[in-house]
KOLBA-642506 format. One record per residue (C-alpha): x, y, z. Coordinates in steps of 0.02 Angstrom, whole numbers, plus 32768, in hexadecimal, padded with zeros to 4 digits. Layout:
+------+------+------+
!    X !    Y !    Z !
+------+------+------+
!    X !    Y !    Z !
...
+------+------+------+
//
This chain:
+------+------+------+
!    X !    Y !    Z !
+------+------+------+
! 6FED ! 8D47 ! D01C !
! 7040 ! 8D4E ! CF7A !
! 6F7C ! 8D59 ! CF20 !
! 6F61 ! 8DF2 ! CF9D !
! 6FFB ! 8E49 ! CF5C !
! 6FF0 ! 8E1A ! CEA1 !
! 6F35 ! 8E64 ! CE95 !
! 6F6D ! 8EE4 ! CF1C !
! 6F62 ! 8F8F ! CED6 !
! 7002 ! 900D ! CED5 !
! 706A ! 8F97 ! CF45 !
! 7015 ! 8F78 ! CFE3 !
! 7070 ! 8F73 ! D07D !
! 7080 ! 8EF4 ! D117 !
! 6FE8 ! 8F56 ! D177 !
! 6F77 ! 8F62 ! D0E0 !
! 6F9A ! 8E96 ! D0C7 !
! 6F65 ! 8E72 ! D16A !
! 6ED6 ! 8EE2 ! D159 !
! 6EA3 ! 8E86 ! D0C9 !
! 6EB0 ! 8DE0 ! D107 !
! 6E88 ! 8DF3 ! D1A1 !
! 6F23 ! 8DA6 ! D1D8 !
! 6FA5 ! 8E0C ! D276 !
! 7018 ! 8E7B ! D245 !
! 7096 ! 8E0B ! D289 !
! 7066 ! 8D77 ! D23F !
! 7074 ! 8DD0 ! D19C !
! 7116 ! 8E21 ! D1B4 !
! 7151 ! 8D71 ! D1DC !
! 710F ! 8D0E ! D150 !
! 7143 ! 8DB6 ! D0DC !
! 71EF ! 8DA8 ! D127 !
! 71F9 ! 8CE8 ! D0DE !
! 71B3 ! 8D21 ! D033 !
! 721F ! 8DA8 ! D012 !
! 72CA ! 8D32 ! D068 !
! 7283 ! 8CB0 ! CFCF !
! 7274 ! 8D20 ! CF5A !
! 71BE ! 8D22 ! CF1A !
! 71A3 ! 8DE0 ! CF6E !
! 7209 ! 8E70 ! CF71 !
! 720F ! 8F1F ! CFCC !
! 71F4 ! 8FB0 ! CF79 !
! 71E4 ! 9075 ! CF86 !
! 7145 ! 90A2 ! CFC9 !
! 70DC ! 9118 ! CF73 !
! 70E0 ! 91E2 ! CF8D !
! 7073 ! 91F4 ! D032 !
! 701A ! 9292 ! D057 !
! 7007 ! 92BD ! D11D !
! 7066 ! 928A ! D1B8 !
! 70CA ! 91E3 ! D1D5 !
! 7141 ! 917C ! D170 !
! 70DF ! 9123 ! D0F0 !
! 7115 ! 9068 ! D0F6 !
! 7176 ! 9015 ! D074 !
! 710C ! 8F98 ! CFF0 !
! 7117 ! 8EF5 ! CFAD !
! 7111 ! 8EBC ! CF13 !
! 7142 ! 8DFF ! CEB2 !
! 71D7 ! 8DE4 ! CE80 !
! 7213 ! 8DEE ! CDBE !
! 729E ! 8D7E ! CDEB !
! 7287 ! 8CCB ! CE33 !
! 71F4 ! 8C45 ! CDFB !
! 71B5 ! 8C63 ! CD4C !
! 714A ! 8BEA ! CCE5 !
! 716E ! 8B8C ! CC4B !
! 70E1 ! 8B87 ! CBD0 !
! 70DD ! 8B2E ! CB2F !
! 705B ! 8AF2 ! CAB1 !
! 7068 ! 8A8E ! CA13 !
! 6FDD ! 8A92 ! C98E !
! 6FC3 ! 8A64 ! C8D0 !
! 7034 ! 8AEA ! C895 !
! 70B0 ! 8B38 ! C90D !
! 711D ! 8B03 ! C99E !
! 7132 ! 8B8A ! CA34 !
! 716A ! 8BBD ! CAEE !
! 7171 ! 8C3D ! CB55 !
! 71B0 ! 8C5D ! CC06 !
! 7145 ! 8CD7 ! CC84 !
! 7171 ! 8D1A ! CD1D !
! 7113 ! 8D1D ! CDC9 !
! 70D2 ! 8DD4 ! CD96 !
! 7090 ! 8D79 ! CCF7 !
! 7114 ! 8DD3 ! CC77 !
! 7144 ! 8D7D ! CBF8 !
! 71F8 ! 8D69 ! CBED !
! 722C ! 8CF0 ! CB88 !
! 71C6 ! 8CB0 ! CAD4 !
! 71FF ! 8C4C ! CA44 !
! 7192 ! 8C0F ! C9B2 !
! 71A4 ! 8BA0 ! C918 !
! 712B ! 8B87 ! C88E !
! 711A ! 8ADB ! C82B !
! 7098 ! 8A63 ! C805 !
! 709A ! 89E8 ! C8AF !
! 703E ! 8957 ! C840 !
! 70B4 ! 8905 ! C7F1 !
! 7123 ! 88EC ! C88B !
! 7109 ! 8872 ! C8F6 !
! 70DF ! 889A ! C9A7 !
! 7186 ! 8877 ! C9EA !
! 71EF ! 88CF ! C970 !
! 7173 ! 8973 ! C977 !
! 7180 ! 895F ! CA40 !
! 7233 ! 8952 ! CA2F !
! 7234 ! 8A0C ! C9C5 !
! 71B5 ! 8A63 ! CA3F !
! 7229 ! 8A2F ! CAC8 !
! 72BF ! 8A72 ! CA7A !
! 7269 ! 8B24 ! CA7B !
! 7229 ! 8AF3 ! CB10 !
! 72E0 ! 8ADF ! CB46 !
! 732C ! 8B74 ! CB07 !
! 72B6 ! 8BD2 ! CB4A !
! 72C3 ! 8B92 ! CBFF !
! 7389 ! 8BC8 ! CBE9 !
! 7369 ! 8C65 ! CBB1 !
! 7307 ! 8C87 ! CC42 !
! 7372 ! 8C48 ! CCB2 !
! 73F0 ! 8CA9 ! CC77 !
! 7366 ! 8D49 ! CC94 !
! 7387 ! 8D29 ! CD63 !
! 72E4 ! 8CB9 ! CD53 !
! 72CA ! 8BFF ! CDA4 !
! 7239 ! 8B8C ! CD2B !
! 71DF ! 8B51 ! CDAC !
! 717B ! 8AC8 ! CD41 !
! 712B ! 8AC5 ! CC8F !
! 7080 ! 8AB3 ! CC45 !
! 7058 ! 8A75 ! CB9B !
! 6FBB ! 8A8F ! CB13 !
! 6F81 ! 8A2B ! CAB8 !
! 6EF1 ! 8A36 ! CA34 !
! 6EA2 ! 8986 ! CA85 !
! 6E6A ! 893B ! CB01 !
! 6ED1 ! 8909 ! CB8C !
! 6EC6 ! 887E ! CC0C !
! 6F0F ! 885A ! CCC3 !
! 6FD8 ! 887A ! CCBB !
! 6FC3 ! 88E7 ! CC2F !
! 6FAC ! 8851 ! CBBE !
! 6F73 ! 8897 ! CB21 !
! 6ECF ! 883B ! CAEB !
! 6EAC ! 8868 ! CA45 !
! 6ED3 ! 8916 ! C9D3 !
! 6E8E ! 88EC ! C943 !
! 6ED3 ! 8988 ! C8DB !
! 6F94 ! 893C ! C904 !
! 6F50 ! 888D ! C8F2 !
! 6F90 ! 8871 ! C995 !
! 6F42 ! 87E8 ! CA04 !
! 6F6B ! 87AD ! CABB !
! 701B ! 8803 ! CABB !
! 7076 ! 881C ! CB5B !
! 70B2 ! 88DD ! CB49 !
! 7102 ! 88F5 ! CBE6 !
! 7172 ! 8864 ! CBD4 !
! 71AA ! 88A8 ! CB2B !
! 71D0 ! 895E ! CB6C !
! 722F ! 88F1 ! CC07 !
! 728F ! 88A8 ! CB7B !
! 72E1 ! 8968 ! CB4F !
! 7384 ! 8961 ! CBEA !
! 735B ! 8A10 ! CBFF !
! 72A4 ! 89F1 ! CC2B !
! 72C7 ! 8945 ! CC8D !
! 72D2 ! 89A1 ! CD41 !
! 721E ! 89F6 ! CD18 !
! 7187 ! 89DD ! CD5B !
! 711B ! 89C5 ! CCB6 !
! 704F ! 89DD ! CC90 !
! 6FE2 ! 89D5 ! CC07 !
! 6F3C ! 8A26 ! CBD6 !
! 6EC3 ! 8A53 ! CB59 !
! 6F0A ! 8AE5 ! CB04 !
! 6E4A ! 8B45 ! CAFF !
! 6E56 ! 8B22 ! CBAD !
! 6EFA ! 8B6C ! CBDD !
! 6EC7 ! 8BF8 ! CB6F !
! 6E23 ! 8C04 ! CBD4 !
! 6E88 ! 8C1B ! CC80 !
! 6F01 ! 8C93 ! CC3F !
! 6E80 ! 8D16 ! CBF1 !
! 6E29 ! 8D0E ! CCAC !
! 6EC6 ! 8D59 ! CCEE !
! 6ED3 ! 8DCB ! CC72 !
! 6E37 ! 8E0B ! CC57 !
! 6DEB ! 8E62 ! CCED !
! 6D8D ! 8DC2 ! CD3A !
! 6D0A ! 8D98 ! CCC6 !
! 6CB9 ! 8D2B ! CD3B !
! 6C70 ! 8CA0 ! CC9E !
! 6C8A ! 8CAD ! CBF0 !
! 6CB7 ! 8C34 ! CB64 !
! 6D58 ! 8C47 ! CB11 !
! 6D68 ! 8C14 ! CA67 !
! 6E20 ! 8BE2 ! CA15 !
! 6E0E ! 8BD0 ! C961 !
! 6EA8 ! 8B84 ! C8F7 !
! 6EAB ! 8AED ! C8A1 !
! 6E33 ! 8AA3 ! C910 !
! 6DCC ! 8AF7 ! C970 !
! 6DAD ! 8AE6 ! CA2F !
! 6D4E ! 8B48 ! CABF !
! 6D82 ! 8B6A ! CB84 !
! 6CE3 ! 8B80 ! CBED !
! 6D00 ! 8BFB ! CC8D !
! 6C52 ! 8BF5 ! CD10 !
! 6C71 ! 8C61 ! CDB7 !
! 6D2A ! 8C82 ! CD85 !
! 6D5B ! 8BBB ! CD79 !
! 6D7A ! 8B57 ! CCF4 !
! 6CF2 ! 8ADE ! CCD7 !
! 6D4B ! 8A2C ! CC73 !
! 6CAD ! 89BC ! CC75 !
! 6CAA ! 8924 ! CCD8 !
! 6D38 ! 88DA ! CC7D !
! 6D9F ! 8965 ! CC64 !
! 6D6C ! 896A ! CB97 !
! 6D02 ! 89F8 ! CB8F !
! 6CFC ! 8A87 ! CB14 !
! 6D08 ! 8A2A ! CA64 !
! 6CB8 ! 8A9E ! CA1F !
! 6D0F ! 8A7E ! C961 !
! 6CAB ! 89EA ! C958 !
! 6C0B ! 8A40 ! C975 !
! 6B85 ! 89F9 ! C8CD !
! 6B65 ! 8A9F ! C881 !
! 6B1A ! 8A58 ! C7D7 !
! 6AED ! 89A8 ! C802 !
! 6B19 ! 8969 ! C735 !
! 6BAD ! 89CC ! C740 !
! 6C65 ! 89AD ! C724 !
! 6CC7 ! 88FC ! C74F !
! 6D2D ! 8925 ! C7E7 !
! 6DD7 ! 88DE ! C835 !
! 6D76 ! 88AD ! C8BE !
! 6CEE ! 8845 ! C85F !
! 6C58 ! 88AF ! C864 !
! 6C09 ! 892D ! C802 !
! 6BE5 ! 89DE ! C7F1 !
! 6C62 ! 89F1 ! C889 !
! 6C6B ! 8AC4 ! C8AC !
! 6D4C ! 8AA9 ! C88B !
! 6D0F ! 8A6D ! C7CE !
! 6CD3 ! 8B2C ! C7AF !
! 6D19 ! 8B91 ! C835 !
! 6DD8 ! 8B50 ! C85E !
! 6E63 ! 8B9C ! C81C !
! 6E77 ! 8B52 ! C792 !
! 6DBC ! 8B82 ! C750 !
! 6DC1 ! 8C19 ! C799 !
! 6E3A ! 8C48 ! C718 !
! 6DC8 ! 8C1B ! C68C !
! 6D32 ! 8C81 ! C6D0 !
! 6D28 ! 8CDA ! C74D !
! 6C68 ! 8D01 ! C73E !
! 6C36 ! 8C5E ! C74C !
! 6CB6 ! 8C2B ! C7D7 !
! 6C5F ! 8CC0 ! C850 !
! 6BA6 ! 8C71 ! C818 !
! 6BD8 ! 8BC2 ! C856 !
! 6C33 ! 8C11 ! C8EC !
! 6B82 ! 8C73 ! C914 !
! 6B26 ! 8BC4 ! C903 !
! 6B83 ! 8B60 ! C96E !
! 6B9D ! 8BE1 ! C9F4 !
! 6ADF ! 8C1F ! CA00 !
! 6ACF ! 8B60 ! CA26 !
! 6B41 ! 8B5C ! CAAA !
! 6AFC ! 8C09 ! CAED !
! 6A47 ! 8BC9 ! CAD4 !
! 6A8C ! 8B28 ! CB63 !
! 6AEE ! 8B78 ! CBD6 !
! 6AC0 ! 8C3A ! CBD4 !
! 6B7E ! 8C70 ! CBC0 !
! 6B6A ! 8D3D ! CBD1 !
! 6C17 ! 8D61 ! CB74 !
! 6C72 ! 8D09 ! CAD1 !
! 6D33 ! 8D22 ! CABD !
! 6D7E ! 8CF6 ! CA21 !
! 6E34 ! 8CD6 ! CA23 !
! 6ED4 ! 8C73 ! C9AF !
! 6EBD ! 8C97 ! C8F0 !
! 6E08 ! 8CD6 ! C91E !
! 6E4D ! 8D78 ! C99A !
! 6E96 ! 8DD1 ! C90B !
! 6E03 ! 8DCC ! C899 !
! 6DA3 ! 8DF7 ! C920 !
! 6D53 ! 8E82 ! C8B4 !
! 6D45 ! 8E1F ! C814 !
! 6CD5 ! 8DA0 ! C872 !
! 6C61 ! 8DF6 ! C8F4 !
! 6BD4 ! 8E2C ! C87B !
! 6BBD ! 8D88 ! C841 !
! 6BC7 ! 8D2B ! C8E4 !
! 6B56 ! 8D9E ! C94D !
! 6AD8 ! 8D9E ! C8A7 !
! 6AB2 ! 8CEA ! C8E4 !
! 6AD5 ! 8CF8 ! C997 !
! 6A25 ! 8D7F ! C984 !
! 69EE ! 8D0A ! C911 !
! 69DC ! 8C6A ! C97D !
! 6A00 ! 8C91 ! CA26 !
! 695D ! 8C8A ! CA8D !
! 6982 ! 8D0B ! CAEB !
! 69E4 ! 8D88 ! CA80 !
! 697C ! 8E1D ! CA93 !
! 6966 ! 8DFE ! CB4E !
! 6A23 ! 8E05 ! CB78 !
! 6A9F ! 8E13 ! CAE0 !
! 6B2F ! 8DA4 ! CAD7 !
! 6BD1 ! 8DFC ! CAFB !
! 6C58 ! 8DCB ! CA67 !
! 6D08 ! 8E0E ! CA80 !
! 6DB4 ! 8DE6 ! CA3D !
! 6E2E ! 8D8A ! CAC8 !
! 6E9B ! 8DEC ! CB0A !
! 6F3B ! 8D91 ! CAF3 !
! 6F1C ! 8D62 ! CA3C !
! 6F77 ! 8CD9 ! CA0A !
! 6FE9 ! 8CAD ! CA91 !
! 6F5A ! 8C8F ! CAFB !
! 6F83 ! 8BD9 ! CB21 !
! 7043 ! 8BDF ! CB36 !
! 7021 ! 8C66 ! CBAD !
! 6F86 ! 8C1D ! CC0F !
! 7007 ! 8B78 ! CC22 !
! 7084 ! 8BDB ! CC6E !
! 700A ! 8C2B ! CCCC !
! 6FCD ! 8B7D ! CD24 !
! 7081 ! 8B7C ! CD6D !
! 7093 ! 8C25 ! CDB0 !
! 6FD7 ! 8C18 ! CDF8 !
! 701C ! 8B6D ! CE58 !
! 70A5 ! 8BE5 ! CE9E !
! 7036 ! 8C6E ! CED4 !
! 6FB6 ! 8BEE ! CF2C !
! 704A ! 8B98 ! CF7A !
! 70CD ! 8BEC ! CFA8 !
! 7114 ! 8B86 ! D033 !
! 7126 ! 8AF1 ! CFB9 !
! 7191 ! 8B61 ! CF41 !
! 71FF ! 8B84 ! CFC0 !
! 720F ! 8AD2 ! D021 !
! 723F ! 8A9C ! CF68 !
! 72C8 ! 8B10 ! CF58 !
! 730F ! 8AF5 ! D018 !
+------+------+------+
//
């Protein structure tokens, strides 16, 4: 119900709802009725009708109630936003220093700190956090255990636990994620349905959200997408995570600065690669690489034509993301609202 309305166009009404779902009219009307009492839909003016009859009021979510918290911590910035069930952002906060000489508690403490005064702010906004997601640049294991991110020289660390720790956080319901991943889901909302395309996130390290059929794909264990440690010159650099040549050593952030020519050549090799695998039709290139978006394309789509079987059969689509670099925060945030939408009924049970 609440998916029909959100992707409804100009407001649709009770009759157009059950039209679309195939549902009665007074079913609808009577699980509308317990939407709009619990404040995830709300009435509103329908729009200017031309012919006989009153046209029938429409329905749209609400910009009060449930709202996501989203926050993501990586090698050089804490931050946190808060979005609302019609995916605004209302609340963000952001702080930049090196994560890597803190320790993982003490930087977990910080991030939920802004984590906290955002979730007040919002609160203060009319909004209710209904849960929060974290990011992470690493992989992460069952009960958002954090495995290993080798960038923060993190290993096995129990991130929900330490957001828990923050009072203000303690009544939460906490997960954690793969930041390209969160940034993955929240560029599908955002932009237009690209049914599967990989989505790059390039900042310190650098890591890649896979989308087939309009679903995230994670691998069998949930790890996929490390694309940073890609070999992209096989007697390359020494990198954190022991190999060689690893795609981060000459296209992360960090080396990006240095040269940007030769970041977008090892960018090209390692994604023709993963084109040449798994036919991906569409590249998005988001954190540190969105804004450069223009600096880098020649050079990546030299190689993509350059290795990529079948380059002059179907061209690779490149494109910036479309949420630049608060791409993860806001895909985080996004998982919450999303659990909302697809279950209302356990929203509102939660709040009785």
């Amino acid at each position: 119900m609440l998916h029909t309305v959100a992707n409804g166009a100009n407001h649709p009404s009770r009759a157009a709802i059950a039209a679309a779902t195939g549902l009665t009219r007074a079913t609808v009307s009577a699980l509308v009725d317990d939407l709009v009492a619990g404040g995830l839909l709300v009435e509103v003016d329908p729009p200017p009708r031309t012919g006989a009859g009153r046209p029938a009021a429409g329905l749209a979510l609400t910009s009060t109630g449930p709202a996501g918290l989203g926050c993501e911590i990586n090698v050089d910035y804490l931050a946190a936003c808060v979005v609302d069930l019609t995916g605004a952002v209302r609340q963000r906060f952001a702080e930049h220093a090196d994560q890597r000489p803190a320790d993982p508690a003490h930087a977990l403490a910080a991030l939920g700190r802004l984590a906290a005064r955002a979730r007040l702010a919002a609160e203060a906004d009319g909004l209710i956090v209904a849960g929060a997601a974290l990011a992470v640049p690493g992989l992460v294991g069952d009960g958002g255990l954090v495995r290993v991110a080798p960038n923060l020289g993190w290993q096995d660390v129990d991130a929900v636990a330490a957001l828990r720790a923050v009072p203000e956080l303690a009544d939460l319901p906490i997960t954690v994620d793969n930041e390209a991943n969160l940034a993955a889901l929240g560029e599908l909302r955002v932009s237009g349905g690209d049914p599967a395309f990989l989505y790059v996130s390039g900042e310190v390290g650098i890591g890649a959200g896979l989308v087939i059929g309009g679903e995230l794909y994670r691998g069998v264990r949930g790890w996929s997408g490390e694309i940073g440690h890609v070999t992209v010159y096989p007697d390359g650099r020494e990198c954190r995570c022991g190999s060689r040549g690893c795609l981060e050593q000459y296209a992360g952030q960090e080396a990006l600065a240095d040269d940007v020519p030769r970041a977008a050549a090892a960018l090209g090799i390692a994604l023709s690669a993963v084109v040449n695998l798994l036919d991906v039709p569409v590249i998005v290139l988001g954190g540190a690489y969105a804004p450069i978006f223009a600096a880098l394309r020649d050079g990546i789509e030299t190689e993509l034509r350059r290795r990529v079987l079948t380059a002059g059969l179907a061209p690779v689509t490149l494109r910036p993301a479309a949420l630049g670099a608060d791409a993860a925060m806001r895909g985080a945030a996004d998982t919450i609202i999303r659990g909302v939408r697809e279950d209302p009924a356990a929203w509102l049970r939660a709040r009785a």
